[in-house]
C-alpha positions as CSV (number, residue, x, y, z in Angstrom):
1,X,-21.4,18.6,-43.2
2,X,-24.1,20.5,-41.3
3,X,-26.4,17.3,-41.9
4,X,-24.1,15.1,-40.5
5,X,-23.3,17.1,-37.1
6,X,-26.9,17.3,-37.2
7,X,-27.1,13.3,-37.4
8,X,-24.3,13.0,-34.4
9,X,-26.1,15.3,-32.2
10,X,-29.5,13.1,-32.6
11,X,-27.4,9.9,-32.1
12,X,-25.6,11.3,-29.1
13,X,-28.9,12.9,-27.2
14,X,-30.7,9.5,-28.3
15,X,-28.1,7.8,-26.3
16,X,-27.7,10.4,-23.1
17,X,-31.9,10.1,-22.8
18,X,-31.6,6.3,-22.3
19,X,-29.9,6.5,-19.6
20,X,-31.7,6.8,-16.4
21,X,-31.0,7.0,-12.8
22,X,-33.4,6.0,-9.8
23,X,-33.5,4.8,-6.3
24,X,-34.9,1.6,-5.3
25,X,-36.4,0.9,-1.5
26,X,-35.7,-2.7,0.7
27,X,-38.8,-4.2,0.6
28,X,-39.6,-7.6,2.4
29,X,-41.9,-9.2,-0.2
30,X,-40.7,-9.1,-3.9
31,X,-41.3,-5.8,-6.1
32,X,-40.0,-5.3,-9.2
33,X,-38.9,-2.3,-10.8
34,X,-38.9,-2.5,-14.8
35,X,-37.6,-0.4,-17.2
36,X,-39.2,-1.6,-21.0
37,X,-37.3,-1.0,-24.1
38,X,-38.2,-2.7,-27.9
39,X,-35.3,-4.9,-29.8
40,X,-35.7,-6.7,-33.0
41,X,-34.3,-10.5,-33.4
42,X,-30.7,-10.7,-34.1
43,X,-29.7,-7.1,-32.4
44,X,-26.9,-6.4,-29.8
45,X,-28.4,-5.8,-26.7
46,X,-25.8,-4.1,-23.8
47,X,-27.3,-2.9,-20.3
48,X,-24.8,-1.1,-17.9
49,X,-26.0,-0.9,-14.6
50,X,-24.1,0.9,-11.5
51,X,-25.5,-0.4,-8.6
52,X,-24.8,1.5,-5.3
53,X,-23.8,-0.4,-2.0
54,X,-22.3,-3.5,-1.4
55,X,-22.7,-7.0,-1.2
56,X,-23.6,-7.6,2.4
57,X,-25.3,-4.6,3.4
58,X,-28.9,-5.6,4.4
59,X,-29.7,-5.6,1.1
60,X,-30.4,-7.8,-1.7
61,X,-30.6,-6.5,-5.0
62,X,-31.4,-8.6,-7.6
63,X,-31.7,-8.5,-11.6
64,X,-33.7,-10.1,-14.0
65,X,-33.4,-9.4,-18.1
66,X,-36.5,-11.1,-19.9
67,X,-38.7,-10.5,-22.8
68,X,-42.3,-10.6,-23.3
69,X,-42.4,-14.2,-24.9
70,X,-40.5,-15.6,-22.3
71,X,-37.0,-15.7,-23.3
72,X,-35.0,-14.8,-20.0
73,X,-31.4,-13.7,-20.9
74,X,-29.9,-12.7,-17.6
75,X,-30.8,-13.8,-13.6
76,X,-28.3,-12.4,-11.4
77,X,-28.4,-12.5,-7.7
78,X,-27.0,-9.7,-4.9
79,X,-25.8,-7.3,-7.3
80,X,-23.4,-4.1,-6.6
81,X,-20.9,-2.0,-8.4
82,X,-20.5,-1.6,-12.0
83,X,-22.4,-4.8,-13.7
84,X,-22.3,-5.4,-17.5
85,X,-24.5,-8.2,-19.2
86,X,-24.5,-8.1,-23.4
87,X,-26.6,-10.5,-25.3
88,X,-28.5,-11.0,-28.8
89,X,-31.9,-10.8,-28.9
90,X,-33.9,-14.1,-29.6
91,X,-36.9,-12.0,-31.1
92,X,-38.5,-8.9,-32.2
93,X,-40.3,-8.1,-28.8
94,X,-40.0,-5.7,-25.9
95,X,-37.5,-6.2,-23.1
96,X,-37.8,-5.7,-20.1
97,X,-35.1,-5.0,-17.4
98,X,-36.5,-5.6,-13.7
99,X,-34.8,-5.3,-10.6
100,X,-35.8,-6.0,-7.0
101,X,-34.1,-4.9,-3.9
102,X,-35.2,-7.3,-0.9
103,X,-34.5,-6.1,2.4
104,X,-32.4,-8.7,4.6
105,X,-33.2,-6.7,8.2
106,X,-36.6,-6.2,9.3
107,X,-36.5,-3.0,11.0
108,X,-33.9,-0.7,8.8
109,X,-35.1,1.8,5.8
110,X,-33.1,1.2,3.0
111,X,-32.9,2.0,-0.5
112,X,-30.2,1.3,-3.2
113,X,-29.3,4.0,-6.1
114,X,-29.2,2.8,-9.5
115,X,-28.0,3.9,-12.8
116,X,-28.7,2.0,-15.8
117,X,-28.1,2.5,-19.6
118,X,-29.2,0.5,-22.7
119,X,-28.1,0.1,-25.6
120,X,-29.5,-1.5,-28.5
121,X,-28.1,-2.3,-32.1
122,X,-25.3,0.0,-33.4
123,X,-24.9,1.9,-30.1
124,X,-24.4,-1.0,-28.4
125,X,-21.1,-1.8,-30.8
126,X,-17.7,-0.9,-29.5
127,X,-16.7,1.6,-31.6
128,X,-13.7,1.9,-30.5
129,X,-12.1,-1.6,-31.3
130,X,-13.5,-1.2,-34.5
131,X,-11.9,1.8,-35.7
132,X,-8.7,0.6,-34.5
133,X,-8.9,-2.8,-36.5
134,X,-10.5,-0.8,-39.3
135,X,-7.7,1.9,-39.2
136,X,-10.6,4.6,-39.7
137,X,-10.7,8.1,-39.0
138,X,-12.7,9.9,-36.9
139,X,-15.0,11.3,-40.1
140,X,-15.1,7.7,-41.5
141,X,-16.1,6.0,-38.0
142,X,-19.1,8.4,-37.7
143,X,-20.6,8.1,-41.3
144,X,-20.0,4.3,-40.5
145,X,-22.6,4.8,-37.2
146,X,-24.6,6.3,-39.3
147,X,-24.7,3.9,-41.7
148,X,-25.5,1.6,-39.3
149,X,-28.0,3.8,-37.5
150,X,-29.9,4.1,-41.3
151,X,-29.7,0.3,-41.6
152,X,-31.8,-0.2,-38.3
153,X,-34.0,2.5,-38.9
154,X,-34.9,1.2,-42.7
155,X,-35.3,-2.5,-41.2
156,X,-37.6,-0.9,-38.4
157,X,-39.3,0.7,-41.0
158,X,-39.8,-2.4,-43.0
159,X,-41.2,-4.2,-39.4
160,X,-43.7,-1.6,-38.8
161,X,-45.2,-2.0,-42.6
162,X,-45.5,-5.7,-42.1
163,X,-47.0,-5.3,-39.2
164,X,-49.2,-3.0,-40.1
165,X,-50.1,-5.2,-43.2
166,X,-50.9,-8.1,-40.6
167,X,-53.1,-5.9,-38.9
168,X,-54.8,-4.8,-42.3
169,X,-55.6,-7.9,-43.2
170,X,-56.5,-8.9,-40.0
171,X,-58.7,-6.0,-39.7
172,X,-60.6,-6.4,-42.9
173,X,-61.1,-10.5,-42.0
174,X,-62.9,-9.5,-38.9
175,X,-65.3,-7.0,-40.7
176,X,-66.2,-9.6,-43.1
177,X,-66.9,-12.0,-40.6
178,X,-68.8,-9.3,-39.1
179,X,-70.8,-8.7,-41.6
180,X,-71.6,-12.1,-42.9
181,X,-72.8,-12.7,-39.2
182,X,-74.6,-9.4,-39.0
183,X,-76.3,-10.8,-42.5
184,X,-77.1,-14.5,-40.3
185,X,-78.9,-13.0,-37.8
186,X,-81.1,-11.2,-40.1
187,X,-82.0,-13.7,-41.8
188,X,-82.9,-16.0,-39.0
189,X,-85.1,-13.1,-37.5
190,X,-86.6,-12.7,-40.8
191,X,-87.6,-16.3,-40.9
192,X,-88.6,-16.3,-37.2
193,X,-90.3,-13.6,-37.6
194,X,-92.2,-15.0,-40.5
195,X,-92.4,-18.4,-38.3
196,X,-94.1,-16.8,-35.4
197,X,-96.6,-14.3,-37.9
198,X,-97.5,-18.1,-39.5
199,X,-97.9,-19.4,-36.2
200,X,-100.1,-16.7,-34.8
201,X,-102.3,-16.6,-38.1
202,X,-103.1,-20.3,-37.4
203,X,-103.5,-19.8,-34.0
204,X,-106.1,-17.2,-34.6
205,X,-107.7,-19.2,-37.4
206,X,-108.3,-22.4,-35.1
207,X,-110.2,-20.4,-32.7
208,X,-112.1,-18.7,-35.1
209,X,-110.6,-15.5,-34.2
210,X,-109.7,-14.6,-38.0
């Protein structure tokens, strides 16, 4: 039992760190702010965003969910309030969640506060419609997140190996292509170098030097 509070606890602080909470200035020209997060292909991705303001306040703020091979998920124009976009990732990449705030009068200082949360995978599930189709109780619904939580871990686990093996092998290809070149180039300074003693020898020989 200890190990398993101990488990809820990590899961719970895992999920109150990825929550953050920053202010965003009216700019004229487009800057975007971006938070960066890592999802595998196939996993439940839900941001929550609480956007301060409203809609028609000299400000434009503007969201953009992409990853870094290009899939865009989400492109959503003069946000405010509470805004909630869910989606499966396409790959096993990082995401990134940008937002710009563009300034719609010249001469005011503006800024609009943000909160936003992400959650990936099991956290991102809702819990709460599943124990109450699942009829479970509140012991069985937590070794169920953990479960789950084990699951991704193992599978990320598995990812990192793979890639590490990629990189192993890619690693040991480039050091024998290094050294088969390394062995090329001394071989054709050998045999330039005995091209230019031959040279020089005949040189010397035709002039009666040697």
């Amino acid at each position: 039992m200890q190990y398993l509070n101990l488990s809820i606890i990590l899961a719970l602080f895992a999920q109150v760190i990825r929550a953050l909470h920053f202010d965003i200035p009216a700019t004229q020209h487009s800057e975007l702010v971006c938070v960066r997060d890592f999802v595998s292909q196939g996993q439940l991705v839900v941001v929550n965003l609480f956007a301060g303001g409203a809609v028609g306040d000299g400000q434009k703020l503007n969201l953009y969910v992409r990853d870094s091979v290009g899939n865009e998920y989400r492109n959503k124009k003069d946000i405010a309030g509470d805004v909630r976009v869910a989606f499966t990732a396409q790959a096993t990449t990082s995401l990134d969640i940008c937002l710009e705030n563009l300034a719609q009068l010249k001469s005011a200082s503006m800024s609009r506060s943000v909160e936003l949360d992400v959650e990936t995978g099991s956290e991102a599930r809702d819990w709460n419609l599943i124990s109450a189709n699942d009829k479970l109780r509140p012991i069985e619904l937590e070794l169920r997140k953990i479960e789950e939580l084990t699951d991704e871990i193992v599978d990320e686990l598995a990812y990192l190996k793979a890639r590490e093996e990629r990189l192993r092998d890619t690693n040991e290809s480039t050091n024998s292509r290094v050294t088969r070149f390394s062995l090329l180039i001394i071989l054709v300074l050998g045999a330039l170098g005995a091209w230019q003693l031959n040279y020089l020898r005949n040189y010397f020989k035709s002039k009666h030097i040697i």
